[in-house]
Legacy VTK file of the C-alpha trace (Angstrom):
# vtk DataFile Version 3.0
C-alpha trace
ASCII
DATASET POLYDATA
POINTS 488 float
65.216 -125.604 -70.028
63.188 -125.272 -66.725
59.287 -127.091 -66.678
56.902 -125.354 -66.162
54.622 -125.789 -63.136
51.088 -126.552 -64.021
48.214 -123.295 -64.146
45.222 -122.270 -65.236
43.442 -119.479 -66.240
39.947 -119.016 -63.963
36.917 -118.595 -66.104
36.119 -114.609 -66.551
39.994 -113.239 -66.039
40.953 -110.779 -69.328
42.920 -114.410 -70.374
39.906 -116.312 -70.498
38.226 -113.927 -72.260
41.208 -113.468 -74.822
41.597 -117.316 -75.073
37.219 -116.964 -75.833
38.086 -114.815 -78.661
40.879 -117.084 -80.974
40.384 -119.227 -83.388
43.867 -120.373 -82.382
45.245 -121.979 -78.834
46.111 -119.953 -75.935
48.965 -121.468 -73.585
49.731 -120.259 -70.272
52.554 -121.878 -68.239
51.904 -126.016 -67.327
49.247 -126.132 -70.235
50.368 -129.201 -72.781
52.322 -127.587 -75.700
53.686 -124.661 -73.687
57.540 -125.535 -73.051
57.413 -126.659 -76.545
56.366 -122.965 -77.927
58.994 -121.310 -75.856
61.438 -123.301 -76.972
63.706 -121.900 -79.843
66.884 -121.965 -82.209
68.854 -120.766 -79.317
69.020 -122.922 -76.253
70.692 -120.081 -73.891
67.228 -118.467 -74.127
64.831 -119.742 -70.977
62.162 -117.660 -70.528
58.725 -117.754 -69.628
55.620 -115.780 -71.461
52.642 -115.163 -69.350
50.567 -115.939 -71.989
51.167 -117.506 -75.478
48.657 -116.920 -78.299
49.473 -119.739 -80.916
47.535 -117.582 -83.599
45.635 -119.562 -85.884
45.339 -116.100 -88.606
45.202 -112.506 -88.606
42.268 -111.484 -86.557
43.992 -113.865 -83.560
47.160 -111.126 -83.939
45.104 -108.295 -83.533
43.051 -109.728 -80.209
46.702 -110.640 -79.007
48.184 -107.251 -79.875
45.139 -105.401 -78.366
45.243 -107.365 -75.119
48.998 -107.231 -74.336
48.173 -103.190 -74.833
45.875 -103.033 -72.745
47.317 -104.765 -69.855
50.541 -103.617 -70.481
52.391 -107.374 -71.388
55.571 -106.717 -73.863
55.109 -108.674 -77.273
57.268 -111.093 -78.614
56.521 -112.309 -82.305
57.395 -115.820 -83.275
58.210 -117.395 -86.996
60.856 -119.601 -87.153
63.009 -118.693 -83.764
66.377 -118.661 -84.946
66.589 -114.803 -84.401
69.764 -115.324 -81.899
68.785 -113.343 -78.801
65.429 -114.963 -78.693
63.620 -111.927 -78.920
60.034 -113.956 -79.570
60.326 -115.149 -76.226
58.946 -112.031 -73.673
59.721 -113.109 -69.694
56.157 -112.069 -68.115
54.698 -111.017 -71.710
52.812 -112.105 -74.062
54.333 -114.439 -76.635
52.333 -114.416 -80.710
53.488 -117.564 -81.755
52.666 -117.182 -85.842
53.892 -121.007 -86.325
50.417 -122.413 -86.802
50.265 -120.048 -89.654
52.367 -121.805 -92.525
50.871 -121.935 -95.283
51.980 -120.935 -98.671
49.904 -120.339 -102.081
51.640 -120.791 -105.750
50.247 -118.693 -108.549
52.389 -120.789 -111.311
50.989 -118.600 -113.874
51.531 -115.204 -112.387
54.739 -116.402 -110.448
53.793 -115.290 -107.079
53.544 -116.569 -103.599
51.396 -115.921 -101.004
52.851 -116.761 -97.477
51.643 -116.699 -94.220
53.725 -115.054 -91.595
54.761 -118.176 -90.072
55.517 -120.262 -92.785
59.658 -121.526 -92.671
61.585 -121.581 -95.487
61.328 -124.967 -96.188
57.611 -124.855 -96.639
58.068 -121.748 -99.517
60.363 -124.355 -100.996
58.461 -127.356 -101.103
55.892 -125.533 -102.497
57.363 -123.907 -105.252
59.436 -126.116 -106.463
57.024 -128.711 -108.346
56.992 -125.975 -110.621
60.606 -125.044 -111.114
60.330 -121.645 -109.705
61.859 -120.138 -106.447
62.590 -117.049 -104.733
65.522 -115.846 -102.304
64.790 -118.090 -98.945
67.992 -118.222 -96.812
69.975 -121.266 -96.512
68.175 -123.112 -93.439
64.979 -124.543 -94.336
64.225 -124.272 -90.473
64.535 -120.850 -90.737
61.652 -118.436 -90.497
60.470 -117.054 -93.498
59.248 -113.427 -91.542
62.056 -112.640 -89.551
64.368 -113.515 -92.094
62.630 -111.688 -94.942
62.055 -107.810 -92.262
65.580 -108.003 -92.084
66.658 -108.331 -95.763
67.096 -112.038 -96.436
70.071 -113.448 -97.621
70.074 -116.232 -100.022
71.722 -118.770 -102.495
69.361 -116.890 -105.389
69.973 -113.244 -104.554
72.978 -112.571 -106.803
70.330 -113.540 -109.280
67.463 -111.825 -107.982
68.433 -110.060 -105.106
67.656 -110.249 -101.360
64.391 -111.876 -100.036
62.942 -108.289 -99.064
63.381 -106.955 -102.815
61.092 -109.802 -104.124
58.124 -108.685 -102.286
55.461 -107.185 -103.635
53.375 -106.974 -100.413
52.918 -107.547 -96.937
49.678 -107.827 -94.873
50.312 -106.392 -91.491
49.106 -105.963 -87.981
49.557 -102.311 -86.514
50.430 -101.310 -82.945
46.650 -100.378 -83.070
45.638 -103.908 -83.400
44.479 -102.679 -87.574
45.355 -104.814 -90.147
47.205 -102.665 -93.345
48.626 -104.045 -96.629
51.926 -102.135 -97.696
52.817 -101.852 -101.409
54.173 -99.797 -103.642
51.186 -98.380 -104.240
49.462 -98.464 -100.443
51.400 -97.527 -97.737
54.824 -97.300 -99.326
56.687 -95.551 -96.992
55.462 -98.645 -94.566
56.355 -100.741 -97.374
59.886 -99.192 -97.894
60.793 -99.931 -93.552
59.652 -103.284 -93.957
62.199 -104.101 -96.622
65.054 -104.660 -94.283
63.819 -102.588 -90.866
63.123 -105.736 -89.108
59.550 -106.155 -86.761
59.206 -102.916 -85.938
56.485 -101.721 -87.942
53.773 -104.219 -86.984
52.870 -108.371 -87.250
53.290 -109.484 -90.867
50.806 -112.230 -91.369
51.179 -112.346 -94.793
53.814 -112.058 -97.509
53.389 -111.815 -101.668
56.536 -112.722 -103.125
57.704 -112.678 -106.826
59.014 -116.387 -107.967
61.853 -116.641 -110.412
61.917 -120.185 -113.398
64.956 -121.404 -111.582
64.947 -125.026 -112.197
65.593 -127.616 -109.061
69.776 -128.489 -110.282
72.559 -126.816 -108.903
75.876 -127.490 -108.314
78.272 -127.182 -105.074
82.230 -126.993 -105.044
84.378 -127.111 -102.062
88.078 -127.167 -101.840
89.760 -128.176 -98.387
93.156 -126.558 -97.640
95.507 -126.550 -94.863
94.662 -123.578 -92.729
98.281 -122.701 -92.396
98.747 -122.630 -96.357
95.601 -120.744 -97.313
96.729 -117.183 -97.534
97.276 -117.364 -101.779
94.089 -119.934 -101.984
91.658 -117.442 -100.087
93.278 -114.119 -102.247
93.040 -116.294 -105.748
89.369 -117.082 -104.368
88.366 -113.295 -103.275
89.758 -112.333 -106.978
87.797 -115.102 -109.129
84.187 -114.020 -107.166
84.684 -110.170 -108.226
84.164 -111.741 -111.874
82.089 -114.346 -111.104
78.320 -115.041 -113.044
75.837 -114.181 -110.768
74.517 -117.978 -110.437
77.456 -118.360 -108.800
77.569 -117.851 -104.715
81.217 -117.795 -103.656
81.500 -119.059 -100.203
83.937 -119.366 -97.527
84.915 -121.132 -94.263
87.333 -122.088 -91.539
86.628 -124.822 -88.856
88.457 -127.562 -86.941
89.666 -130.167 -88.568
89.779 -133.722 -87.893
91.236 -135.072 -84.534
94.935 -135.023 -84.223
95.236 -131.999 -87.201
95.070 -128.504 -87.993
91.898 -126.287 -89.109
90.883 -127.052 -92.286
89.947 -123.909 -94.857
87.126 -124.434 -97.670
86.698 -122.441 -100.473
84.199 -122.838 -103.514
80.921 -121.739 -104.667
76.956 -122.776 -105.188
75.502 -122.585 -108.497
72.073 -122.176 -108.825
70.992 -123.488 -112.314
72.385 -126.009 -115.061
75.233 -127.998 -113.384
77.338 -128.428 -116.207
77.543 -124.302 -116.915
78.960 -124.480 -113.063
81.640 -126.801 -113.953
83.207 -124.117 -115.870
84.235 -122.452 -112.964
85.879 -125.500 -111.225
89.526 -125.301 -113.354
89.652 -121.943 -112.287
89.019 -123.111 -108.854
91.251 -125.791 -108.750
94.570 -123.896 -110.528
94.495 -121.876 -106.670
96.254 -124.730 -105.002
96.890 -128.405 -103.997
93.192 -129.496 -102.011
93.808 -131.890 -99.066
90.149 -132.584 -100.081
87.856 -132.200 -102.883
83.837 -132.321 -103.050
81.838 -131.764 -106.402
77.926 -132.147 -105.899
74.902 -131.808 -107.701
71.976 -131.930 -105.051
68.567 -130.500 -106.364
67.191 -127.060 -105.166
65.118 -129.028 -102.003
68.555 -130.144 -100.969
70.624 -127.708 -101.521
68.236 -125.535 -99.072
68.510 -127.693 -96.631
72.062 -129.130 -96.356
73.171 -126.560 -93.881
70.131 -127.510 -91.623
71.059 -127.749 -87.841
71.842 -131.490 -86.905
71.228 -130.772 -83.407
67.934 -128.487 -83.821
67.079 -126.284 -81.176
69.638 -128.384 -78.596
72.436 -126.261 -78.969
73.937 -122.895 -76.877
74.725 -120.261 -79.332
76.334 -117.206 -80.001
77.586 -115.028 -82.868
79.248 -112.239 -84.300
78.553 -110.443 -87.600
80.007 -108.172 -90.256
79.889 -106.895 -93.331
83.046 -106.419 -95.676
83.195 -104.090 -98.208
86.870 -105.697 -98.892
88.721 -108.799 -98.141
92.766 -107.649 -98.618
95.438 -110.036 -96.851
95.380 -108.797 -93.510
91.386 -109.651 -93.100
92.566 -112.705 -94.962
95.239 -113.378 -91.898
92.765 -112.732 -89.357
89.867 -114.611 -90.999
91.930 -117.502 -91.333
93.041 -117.079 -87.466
89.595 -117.090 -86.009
90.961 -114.760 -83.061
94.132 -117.117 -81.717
97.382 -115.893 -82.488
98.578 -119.183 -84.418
97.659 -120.614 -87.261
99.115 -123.916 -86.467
97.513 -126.276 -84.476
94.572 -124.640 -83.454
92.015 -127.047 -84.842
93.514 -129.471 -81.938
94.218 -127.242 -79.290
97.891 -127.376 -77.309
100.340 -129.533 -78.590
98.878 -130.240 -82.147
100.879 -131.718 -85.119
101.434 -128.094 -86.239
103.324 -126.555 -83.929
100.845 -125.948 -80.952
98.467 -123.164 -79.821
100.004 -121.195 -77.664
96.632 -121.323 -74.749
97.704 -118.011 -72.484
95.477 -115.566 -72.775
92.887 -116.966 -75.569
89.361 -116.958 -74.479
88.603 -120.128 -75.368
91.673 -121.445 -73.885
91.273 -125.054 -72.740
87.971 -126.032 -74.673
87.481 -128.158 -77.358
89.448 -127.015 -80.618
90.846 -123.960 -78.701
86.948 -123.163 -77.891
87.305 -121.727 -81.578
84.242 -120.629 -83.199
83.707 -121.298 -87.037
84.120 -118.553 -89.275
82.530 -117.628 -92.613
81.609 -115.854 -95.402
79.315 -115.760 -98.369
79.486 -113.422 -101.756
77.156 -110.502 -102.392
76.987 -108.494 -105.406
75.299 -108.982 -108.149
71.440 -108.090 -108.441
71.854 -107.306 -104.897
74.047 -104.619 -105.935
71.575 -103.338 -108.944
68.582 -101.997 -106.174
68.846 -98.583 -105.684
70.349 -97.752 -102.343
66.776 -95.702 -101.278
64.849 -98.217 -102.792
64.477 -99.982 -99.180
65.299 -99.959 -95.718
68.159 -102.142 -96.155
71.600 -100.780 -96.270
74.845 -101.820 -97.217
74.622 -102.725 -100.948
78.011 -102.523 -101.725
79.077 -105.018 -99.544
81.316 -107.858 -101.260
81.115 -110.564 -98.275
79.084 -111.207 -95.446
81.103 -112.863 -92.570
80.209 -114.727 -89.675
81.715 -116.274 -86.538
79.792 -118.753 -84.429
79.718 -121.287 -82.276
77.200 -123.710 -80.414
77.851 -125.998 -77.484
75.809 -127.665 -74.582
77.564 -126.854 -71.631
76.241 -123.678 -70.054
79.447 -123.429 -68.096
81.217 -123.197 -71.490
79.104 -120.062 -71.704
81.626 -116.884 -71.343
84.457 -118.463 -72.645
82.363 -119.870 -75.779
80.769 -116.067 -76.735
84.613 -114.370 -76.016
86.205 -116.365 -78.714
83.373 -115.730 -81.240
83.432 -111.981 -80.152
87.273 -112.177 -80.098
87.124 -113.350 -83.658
84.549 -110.907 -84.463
86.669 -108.306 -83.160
90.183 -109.426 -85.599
87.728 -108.537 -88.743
86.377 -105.370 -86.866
88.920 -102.879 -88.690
87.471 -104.046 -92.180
83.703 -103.954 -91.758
81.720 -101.217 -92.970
78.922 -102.227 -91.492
76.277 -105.626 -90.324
73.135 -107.659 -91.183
70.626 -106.532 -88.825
69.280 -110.071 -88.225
72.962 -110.645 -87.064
72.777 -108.561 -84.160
72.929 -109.584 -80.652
70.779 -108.623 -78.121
73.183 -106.533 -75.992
74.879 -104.752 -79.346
72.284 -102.099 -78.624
71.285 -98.879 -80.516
75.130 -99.544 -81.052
74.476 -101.978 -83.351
71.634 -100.373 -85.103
74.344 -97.685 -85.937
76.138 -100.177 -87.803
73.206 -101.553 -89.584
72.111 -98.681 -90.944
73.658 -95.603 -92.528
72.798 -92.428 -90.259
70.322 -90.910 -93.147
68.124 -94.300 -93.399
68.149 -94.578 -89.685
66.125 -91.463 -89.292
64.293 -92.217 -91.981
63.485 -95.515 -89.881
62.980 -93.680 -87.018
60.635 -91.239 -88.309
58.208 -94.105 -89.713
58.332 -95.996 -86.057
57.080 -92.523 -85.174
54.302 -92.872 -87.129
53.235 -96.409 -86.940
54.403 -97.185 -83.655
55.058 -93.828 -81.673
54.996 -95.768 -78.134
56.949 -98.927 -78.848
55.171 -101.459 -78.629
56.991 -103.338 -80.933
60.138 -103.101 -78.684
61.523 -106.550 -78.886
63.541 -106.800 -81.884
66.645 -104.712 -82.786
65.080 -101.673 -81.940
64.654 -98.501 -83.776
63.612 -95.474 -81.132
60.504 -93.812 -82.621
61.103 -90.355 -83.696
59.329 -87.429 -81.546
56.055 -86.185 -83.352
LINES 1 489
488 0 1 2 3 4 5 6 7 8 9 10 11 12 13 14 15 16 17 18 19 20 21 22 23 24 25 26 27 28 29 30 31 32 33 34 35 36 37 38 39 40 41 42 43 44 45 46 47 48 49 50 51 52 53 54 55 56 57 58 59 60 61 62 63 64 65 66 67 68 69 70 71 72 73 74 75 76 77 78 79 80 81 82 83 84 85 86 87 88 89 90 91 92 93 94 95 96 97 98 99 100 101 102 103 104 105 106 107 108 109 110 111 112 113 114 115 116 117 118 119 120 121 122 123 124 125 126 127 128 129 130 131 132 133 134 135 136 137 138 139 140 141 142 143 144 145 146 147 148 149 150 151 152 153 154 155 156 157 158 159 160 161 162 163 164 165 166 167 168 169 170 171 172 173 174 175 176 177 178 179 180 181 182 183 184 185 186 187 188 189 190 191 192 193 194 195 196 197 198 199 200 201 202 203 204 205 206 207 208 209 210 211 212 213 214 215 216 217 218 219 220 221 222 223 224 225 226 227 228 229 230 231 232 233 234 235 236 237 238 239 240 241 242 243 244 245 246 247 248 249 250 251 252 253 254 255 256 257 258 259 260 261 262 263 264 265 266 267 268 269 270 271 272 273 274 275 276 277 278 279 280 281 282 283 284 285 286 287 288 289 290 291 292 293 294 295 296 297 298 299 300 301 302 303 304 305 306 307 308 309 310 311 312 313 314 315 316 317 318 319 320 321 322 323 324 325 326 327 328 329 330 331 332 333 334 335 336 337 338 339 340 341 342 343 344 345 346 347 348 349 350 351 352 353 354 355 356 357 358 359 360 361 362 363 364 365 366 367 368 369 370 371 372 373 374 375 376 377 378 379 380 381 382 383 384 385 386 387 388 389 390 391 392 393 394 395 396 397 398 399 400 401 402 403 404 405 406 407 408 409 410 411 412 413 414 415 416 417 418 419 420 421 422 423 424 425 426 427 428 429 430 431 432 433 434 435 436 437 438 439 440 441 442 443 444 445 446 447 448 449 450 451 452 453 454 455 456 457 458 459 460 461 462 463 464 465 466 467 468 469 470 471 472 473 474 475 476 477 478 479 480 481 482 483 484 485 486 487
């Protein structure tokens, strides 16, 4: 990332008089605390705000919103920063960074949670759990609690109690107008209906009320390591025990290089959210689908279960992904999961002249990089009481989706760049034929009304469309996976 060069705003310019009117900080480029704002999940994304207002509540939104209208500055909206294409960050706009705003509020009693709208997961977590209660919160505790919750919100809990956008009961909210609505069932509910799933285009949530669920703090996590090359049966007896699994159980998925001087390793298993030893049932069941090269039974509380997947390198690493869901999972999307977008199953954890056999490197976009320049692949169970909403109940689509897959990779290099996002699109691309459709917070930033296509199903799309024509008829709220504002 570039430095910036050191400014300041003159006393009387429109920034002055914006940075006269916050509670909160205003940054402009060389003020102290500025690279560190623009700085997020993905290191690929450089850019530089004009302005950034590090909103310290609600009434600092609305001045920011009203002053990037009226001198025409795009708006980004920051929570947590992992959205992929970096869409918080505007080049010449003005960036609301909602990260001083992270607090949450437990109602024990009434088992609700007020958040603010830049609160990360983490912080929900922590502050919940004293009290043995939760609520669907992704897997990262990095992650944002805002972005991830407008797009749906997947979660170790939502085969319980479905996605993070069905346990809201109400969001406060910023308006293209600079007003400040709250959307329930009962106010607004057409605005609260988009916001379950239709991503930021409706307006700056500031605040969220979730429901909390008695959950305990124990679960339990199984994963079986197999030979890539001899997972075909293992990943078909694994796809059959999830379509009958309880719905504390989250079956999960993955392929990634192995150790030095061997082949990729597959992992199959499940989380169990609730009383370890009920888990354990599951594991003979588990272990009668083949002959583990490794084995790994935990028990890590709820707090550490949210955040084993946490980035090691933070916001260090280059990164790029590819998205889908799958309605189905039959042998061929097996095959092609397992081959991450080579051609050979053997050998491509090490790259050319492996133990297994070799990968043959012609032609493979990752051909000469590290592991084959392979990204890892996943995937992660749905079902359950994700299933049980109604499918008009919110703006999120898809319900009947049995796994979400993913293919990514991160790297430091930025002349690993093209070759690093072909192989995760390549392997993207071998699942392609089975998809029936993606997580919106999945989509990358050139994917494109495209990709909005996919996210949606035609019917909620204009739905969508029709309330951005409403709430935000001239687009303010542009930088995001878009949804074109239907004509008056």
């Amino acid at each position: 990332m570039t430095t910036a060069t050191h400014t300041r705003t003159p006393a009387g310019t429109p920034g002055s008089r914006l940075a006269a009117s916050l509670d909160g900080r205003l940054l402009t480029p060389g003020d102290a605390g500025y690279d560190a704002a623009r700085t997020v999940w993905n290191a690929m994304v450089d850019r530089r705000p004009r302005m950034i207002v590090r909103a310290a509540g609600t009434a600092d939104v609305q001045a920011a919103v009203r002053h990037a209208r009226e001198h025409d500055l795009e708006i980004g909206v920051r929570c947590g920063g992992h959205n992929v294409a970096g869409f918080a960050v505007p080049d010449d706009g003005l960036m609301i960074d909602l990260t001083p705003m992270g607090g949450v509020q437990v109602d024990p009693e009434r088992r609700r949670a007020r958040v603010q709208g830049g609160a990360l997961l983490g912080a929900l977590d922590r502050a919940t759990q004293p009290y043995g209660l939760a609520t669907t919160a992704g897997n990262v505790s990095h992650t944002g609690v805002g972005g991830l919750t407008l797009g749906g919100g997947m979660g170790w809990l939502a085969r319980q109690y479905g996605l993070a956008c069905d346990n809201v009961e109400s969001f406060t909210v910023v308006t293209a107008d600079g007003e400040v609505v709250t959307a329930s069932r009962t106010g607004h509910p057409e605005l609260f209906w988009g916001l379950r799933g239709g991503g930021g285009n409706f307006g700056v949530v500031t605040e969220f009320e979730f429901r909390l669920h008695r959950t305990g703090t124990r679960t339990l996590v199984a994963e079986f390591d197999f030979r890539a090359e001899d997972a075909v049966p293992v990943l078909e007896g694994w796809r059959d025990l999830n379509a009958v699994a309880p719905r504390e159980a989250s079956f999960s998925a993955s392929v990634a290089d192995g150790p030095a001087g061997g082949g990729p390793v597959a992992t199959v298993g499940f989380v169990w959210v609730g009383d370890p030893e009920r888990g354990r049932q599951l594991l003979p069941a588990l272990r009668a689908l083949g002959r583990p090269v490794a084995t790994r039974i935990t028990t890590p509380s709820y707090l550490e279960l949210q955040s084993r997947d946490d980035s090691s390198g933070g916001h260090a690493y280059r990164r790029y992904s590819a998205a889908h869901y799958l309605r189905g999972f039959p042998t061929p999307a097996i095959e092609a999961f397992l081959l991450r977008g080579a051609t050979d199953l053997r050998g491509t954890g090490s790259g050319a002249g492996g133990p297994g056999g070799g990968l043959p490197g012609g032609g493979l976009p990752g051909a000469g990089l590290p592991g084959g320049g392979l990204p890892g692949v996943g995937l992660q169970a749905h079902g359950g009481a994700i299933a049980d909403v109604p499918v008009d109940d919110a703006a999120f689509g898809h319900r009947d989706t049995m796994f979400e897959f993913g293919a990514g990779s991160r790297w430091t290099d930025p002349a690993e760049d093209d070759a690093r996002m072909a192989a995760a699109r390549a392997a993207g691309s071998a699942l392609a034929p089975y998809a029936n459709g993606v997580y919106v917070n999945s989509l990358a930033a050139h994917d494109g009304p495209r990709g909005i296509r996919r996210a949606y199903p035609a019917a909620k799309l204009a739905r969508l469309a029709a309330l951005k024509g409403v709430w935000d008829p001239h687009n303010v709220f542009h930088l995001n996976q878009n949804i074109t504002p239907a004509a008056p």
